[in-house]
Steps between C-alpha positions, in 0.01 A plus 500: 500500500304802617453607108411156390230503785375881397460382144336191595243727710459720215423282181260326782299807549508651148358152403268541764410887370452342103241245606315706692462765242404215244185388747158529410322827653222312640260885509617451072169696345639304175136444323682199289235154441742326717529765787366370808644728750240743724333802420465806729224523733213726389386819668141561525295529221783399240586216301882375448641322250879386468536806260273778614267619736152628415280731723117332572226784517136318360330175588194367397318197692265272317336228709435166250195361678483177366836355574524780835799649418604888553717623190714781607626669182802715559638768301785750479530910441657444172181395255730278343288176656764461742343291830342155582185297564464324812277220600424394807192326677207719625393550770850630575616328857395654846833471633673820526836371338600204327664348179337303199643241316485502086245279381578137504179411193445690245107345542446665843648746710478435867501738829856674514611393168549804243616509116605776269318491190737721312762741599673812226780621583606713158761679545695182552696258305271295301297285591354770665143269562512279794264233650407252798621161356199280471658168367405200752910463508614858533421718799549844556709604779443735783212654747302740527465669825200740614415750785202645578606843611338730784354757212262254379754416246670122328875512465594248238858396411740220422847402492729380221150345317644321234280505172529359124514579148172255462248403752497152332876404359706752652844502357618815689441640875541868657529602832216806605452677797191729553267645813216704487205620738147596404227588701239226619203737457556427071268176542451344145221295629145538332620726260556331139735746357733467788694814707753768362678669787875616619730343678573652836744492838542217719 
């Protein structure tokens, strides 16, 4: 009886053992179209994709008067156009932290809301171009979260911001996680050509 009862036990936890091997890992970096699992969060000043992670050194801030919008273009160490271009409403808000909301019109972008006009990520899997969905039926998912820092610095970043192959029909989505800091003395404002600096500490 006692042997029937110790097999019993141990076909119950070998079974037990075999399905939990077969589980999804839910931290999977698996860059597959279908993957939908998280990303690791980004350190400062880098951008992280489900495959690699690329250091952030240069920005360069353009304001686009007529629609008041600050362009933050974002780029890596590796001159291999590796970075992003973020949108987001100017003035930037007064508050000293926060989150924004992708846009919700591709017409008008309204206080808090943010998009990312295009985002390389090269050394990946292909598609290696990724964009804010703009379609009136598809939305782009995540926040973006800011911080205005005691160094007279801006502390952007987001988490698990889910972008597409198109910015129109998207057929395929990618998880991205990036954060970088730049100082608030670069002021595009006034100046046509826009701002070139570095990125610095938080």
């Amino acid at each position: 009886m006692r042997s029937i009862a110790s097999k019993i036990i141990s076909i119950a936890l070998l079974s037990l053992l075999l399905s939990l091997s077969s589980c999804k890992d839910d931290n999977s970096t698996d860059p597959n179209d279908d993957n939908k699992t998280s990303t690791a969060l980004a350190a400062n000043n880098t951008l992280v994709s489900p495959e690699n992670t690329y250091s952030l050194t240069d920005i360069g801030l353009f304001h686009q008067n007529f629609i008041n919008e600050l362009w933050l273009i974002v780029k890596s160490d590796d001159n291999n156009n590796n970075g992003f271009t973020l949108k987001v409403k100017h003035p930037l808000p007064t508050d000293n932290s926060g989150e924004m909301n992708y846009i919700t019109s591709i017409l008008e972008m309204k206080e808090k809301e943010f998009s990312i006009s295009e985002l390389n990520s090269n050394k990946d899997t292909a598609p290696n171009r990724w964009y804010t969905a703009g379609g009136l039926t598809v939305a782009t998912k995540g926040k973006l979260y800011y911080k205005k820092n005691d160094n007279n610095t801006m502390t952007f970043w987001t988490n698990n911001l889910e972008l597409s192959d198109d910015n129109v029909t998207p057929t395929k989505t990618r998880k991205f996680n990036f954060k970088f800091t730049y100082s608030l003395d670069l002021d595009p404002v006034g100046k046509p050509n826009g701002v070139q600096g570095k990125l610095t500490n938080e």
